[in-house]
C-alpha positions, 0 to 999 in steps of 0.5 A: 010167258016163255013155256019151259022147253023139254029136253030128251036124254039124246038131246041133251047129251048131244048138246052138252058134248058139242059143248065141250067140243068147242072149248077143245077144238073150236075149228072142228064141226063140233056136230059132226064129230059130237055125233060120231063120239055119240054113235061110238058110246051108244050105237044103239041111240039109247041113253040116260039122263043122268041124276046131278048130285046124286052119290052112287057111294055109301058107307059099304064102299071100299076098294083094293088096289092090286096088280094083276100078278101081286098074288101068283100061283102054279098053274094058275092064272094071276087074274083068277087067283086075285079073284079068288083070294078076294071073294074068298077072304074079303067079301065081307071088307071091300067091295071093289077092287082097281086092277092096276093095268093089266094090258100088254105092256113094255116098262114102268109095271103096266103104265106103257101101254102096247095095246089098249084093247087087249089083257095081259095074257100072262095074266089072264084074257078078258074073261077072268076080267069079266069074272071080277067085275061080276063080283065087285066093283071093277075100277080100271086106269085109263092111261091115255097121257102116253104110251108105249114105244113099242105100240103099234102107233108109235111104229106108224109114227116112226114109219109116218103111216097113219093114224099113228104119225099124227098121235104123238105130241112133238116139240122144236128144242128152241121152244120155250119149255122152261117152265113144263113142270116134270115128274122126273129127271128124264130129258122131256124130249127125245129125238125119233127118226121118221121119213121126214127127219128127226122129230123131238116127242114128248116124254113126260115120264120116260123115253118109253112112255111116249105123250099122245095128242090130244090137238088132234080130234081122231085120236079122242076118237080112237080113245073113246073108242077104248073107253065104250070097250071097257064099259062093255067088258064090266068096267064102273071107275075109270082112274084116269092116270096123269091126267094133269099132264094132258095138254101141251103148250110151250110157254106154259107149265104144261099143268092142269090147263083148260083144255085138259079139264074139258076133256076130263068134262067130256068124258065123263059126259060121254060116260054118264049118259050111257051108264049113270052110275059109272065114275070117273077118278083122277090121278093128280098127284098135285099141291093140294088147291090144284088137285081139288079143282078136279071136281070143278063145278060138280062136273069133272070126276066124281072122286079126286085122290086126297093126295096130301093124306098119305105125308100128312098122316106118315108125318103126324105119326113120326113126329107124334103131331096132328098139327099139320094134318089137322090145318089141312083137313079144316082147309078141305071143303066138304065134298058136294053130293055127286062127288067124294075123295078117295082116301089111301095113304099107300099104293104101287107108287109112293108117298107123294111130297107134291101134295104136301107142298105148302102144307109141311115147311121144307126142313119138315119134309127133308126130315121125314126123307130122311128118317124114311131112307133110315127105315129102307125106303128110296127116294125119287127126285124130279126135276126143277127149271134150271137143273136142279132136283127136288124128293117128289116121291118117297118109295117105301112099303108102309108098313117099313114107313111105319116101323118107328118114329123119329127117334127110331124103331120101336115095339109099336109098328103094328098099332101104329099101321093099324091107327094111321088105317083107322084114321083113313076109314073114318074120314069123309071119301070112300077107302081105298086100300093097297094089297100089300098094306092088307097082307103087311108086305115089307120092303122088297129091296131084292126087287130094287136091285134087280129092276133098278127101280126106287118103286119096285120096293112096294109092288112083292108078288106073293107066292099065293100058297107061302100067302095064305100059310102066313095068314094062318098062322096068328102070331104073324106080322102079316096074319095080325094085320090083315084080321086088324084091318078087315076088323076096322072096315067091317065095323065100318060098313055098318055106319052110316055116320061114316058114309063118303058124305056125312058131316065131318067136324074137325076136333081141337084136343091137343096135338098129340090126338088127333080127332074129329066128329062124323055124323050120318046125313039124316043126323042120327048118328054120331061118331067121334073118332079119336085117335092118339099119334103117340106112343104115349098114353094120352088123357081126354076128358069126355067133357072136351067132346061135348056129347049129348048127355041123353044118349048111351055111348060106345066105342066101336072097336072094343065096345066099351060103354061110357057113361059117366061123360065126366070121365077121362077117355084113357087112351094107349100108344096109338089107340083108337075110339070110334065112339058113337050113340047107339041110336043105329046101333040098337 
């Protein structure tokens, strides 16, 4: 009989990130370098054996997504001024807040990194950092794709001092890159002077935001390093930014490849076993199949972005049909324990079309472009093989995105705002919301013009004392949307039916409702969100639901009772019935 051999925690963790070191760089001393990245994550040699499937989320988590600078006041830092609108107006709402980055930075609001290590000191140092993860769930981007131009690496490589001339990934023009698949329209490759000659570097992006490469070993070494920092200063969600682009090699498309998964596998391991409940969250604004292998085997992120959310949804409310949003969600698998989505349908990007790709036909998406552009949004075109262009991003505020149907504007833009919100808090996946679609912020098509960029129109800085005279005064826009949505999360948070987990059930009523069924993991409660896309009035029969007969029932958001379970549910343009037993309630 073979006896069961037992693994210490430090064991364990070695073995597992020799492992992933040798799919990544099977030439290396995989112990050797393992052992460094150990000694960098846990310089004190403790660790813990983290817990496989084990959700570190419940139906309280939500998170904001802010600049650093989207709240300014005089005389005041940026970081300490979100701080203090959060605690003070959302405490009882969110309970995590993804600061876009907030590192010195030279183009694209934060995305071209000069120094990792260091804050913005327009907006505040690491102390106010500190401060707002010591109330919230603190998430932070990890842009390790590229960065910037101006970095002190990029100026070692344009001077071929070390470390830097050896961490930017180059290419020979005659390589074959017809099929790198690009996210704009900029020349993949831009030509650098070093001392040894013209040397091509890859720019995904922009010519700003210059790849890193990640062929060679130190410079993993180097990001660890960046990710132990930003454990210690009170990060807990890492969002790693266009990861999917990781990985180069001519003669691919340059997606998604296998060594880019087992890199997002490594880190993770190294992050888990120095703090368990930390996560990691990827960004890949990919076909929906392609973004769903992020989860991998339970081993790659925690969270993945439900990309194809924010078309499908903005689509069903224009054109008044759940058909398609409906299709995609009884294609998605439930996420096992140890992973969930991250729901949103707006952040400082824009409405993503990638994900929508196979799922929307393309006279549907050029339709839902152009009625966009009518209500004053950009849009942003990438690049196909062959020179041509394709709409990869609609840039628009959503609550502008929102303001009508295909037929045009109309009086219904605030309940339309607040049901597309209503759908994403009740799905399975854990919310997050962008600043600018709690504060009803509209298109800043000044800022457009000034920055020459289509994603400028999403990303205001409100003047924080302007900001809170709006909000006090209840008849505004902005003041009628955030008590709506605070409202909404609120009532969420109290239902275990909608934790990140639960059983979700896709409803077959008409197109014009779109519906499904969440129950709570101990099956005690049910809720049945049912939601009119229209600006009709829509007639359900309660029958079509099939409610357990024996149970009371109520509507969460108005409290409604309904008793007789042979009536019709009366719903209003763009109503919502979060209908459940009363069984948690009582």
């Amino acid at each position: 009989m073979i006896e069961p051999v037992e693994h210490s925690a430090v064991s364990e963790y070695r073995f597992l990130v020799e492992n992933h070191l040798r799919v990544i760089y099977p030439d290396l001393d995989h112990t050797t370098f393992a052992q460094n990245l150990i000694d960098i994550m846990s310089p004190e040699g403790k660790c813990h054996t983290p817990q496989t499937h084990q959700n570190h989320w419940d139906q309280n988590d939500a998170v904001m997504i802010s600049y650093g600078d989207s709240l300014l006041k005089t005389e005041q830092q940026p970081l300490e001024t979100l701080r203090k609108f959060s605690a003070e107006f959302l405490k009882e709402t969110i309970n995590g807040i993804h600061i876009l980055p907030f590192f010195p930075y030279s183009s694209d609001d934060g995305f071209s990194i000069i120094d990792y290590k260091q804050v913005n000191p327009e907006l505040g140092d690491w102390s106010h950092i500190n401060a707002i993860a010591d109330e919230f769930q603190l998430m932070s981007d990890l842009v390790i794709n590229h960065c910037s131009s101006q970095s002190q690496w990029f100026q070692q490589f344009k001077q071929g001092v070390i470390p830097g001339k050896n961490y930017f990934c180059c290419a020979n023009p005659d390589d074959d890159l017809a099929e790198v698949i690009r996210p704009r329209t900029n020349e993949l490759l831009q030509p650098i002077e070093t001392p040894k000659g013209t040397r091509h570097v890859w720019c995904t992006f922009s010519s700003d935001q210059v790849d890193l490469n990640f062929a060679n070993p130190q410079l993993l070494r180097e990001v660890v390093k960046i990710v132990k920092l930003y454990l210690d200063q009170g990060v807990k969600i890492f969002r790693l930014d266009a990861i999917a682009f990781l990985w180069k090699i001519p003669g691919t498309n340059c997606l998604s490849l296998p060594e880019t998964h087992e890199i997002v596998r490594l880190l993770r391991t190294l992050i888990q076993f120095v703090s368990p409940k930390a996560m990691i969250i990827t960004e890949t604004n990919l076909p929906n199949q392609e973004n769903l292998s992020y989860f991998g085997n339970s081993n790659e992120a925690h969270a993945i972005y439900n990309f194809s959310l924010p078309p499908l949804l903005v689509n069903a409310l224009l054109c008044g049909s759940c058909q398609h949003l409906k299709t995609w969600m009884m294609s998605m698998p439930p996420a096992l324990h140890g992973t969930t989505y991250l729901n949103f349908i707006a952040s400082h990007d824009g409405i993503g079309l990638r994900p929508a790709e196979g799922l929307m036909n393309e006279e549907e998406m050029n339709q839902m472009v152009s009625m966009m552009e009518q209500f004053g949004g950009r849009i942003s075109m990438r690049a196909l093989a062959g020179g041509s262009m394709r709409p990869y991003e609609i840039n628009i505020s959503l609550i502008d995105a929102l303001q009508g149907t295909l037929e045009g504007p109309d009086e219904w833009q605030i309940k339309r705002f607040l049901c597309a919100h209503a759908i994403m808090f009740a799905l399975e996946g854990i919310p997050a919301i962008y600043i600018h679609s709690f504060l009803g912020t509209h298109n800043d098509l000044a800022a457009v013009e000034k920055t020459g960029q289509n994603r400028s129109i999403n990303r205001l800085r409100w003047d924080y004392d302007q900001l809170l005279k709006v909000l006090a005064d209840v008849n505004s826009i902005h003041a009628r949307i955030f008590q709506g949505m605070c409202h909404l999360l609120k009532i969420r948070r109290q239902q275990p039916a909608f934790h990140p987990n639960a059983t979700q059930f896709t409803l077959h009523l008409n197109d014009s409702v779109f519906a499904f069924w969440r129950q709570s993991m101990n099956r005690q409660q049910s809720i049945f969100a049912i939601n009119n896309v229209t600006k009709h009035e829509q007639i359900v029969p309660l029958s079509e639901i099939n409610l357990i007969g024996t149970d009371s029932w109520v509507d969460l958001i108005s409290g409604e009772l309904y008793s007789d379970l042979h009536a019709d549910l009366i719903l209003k343009p763009y109503q919502v019935i979060w209908l459940t037993n009363l069984s948690e309630q009582s």
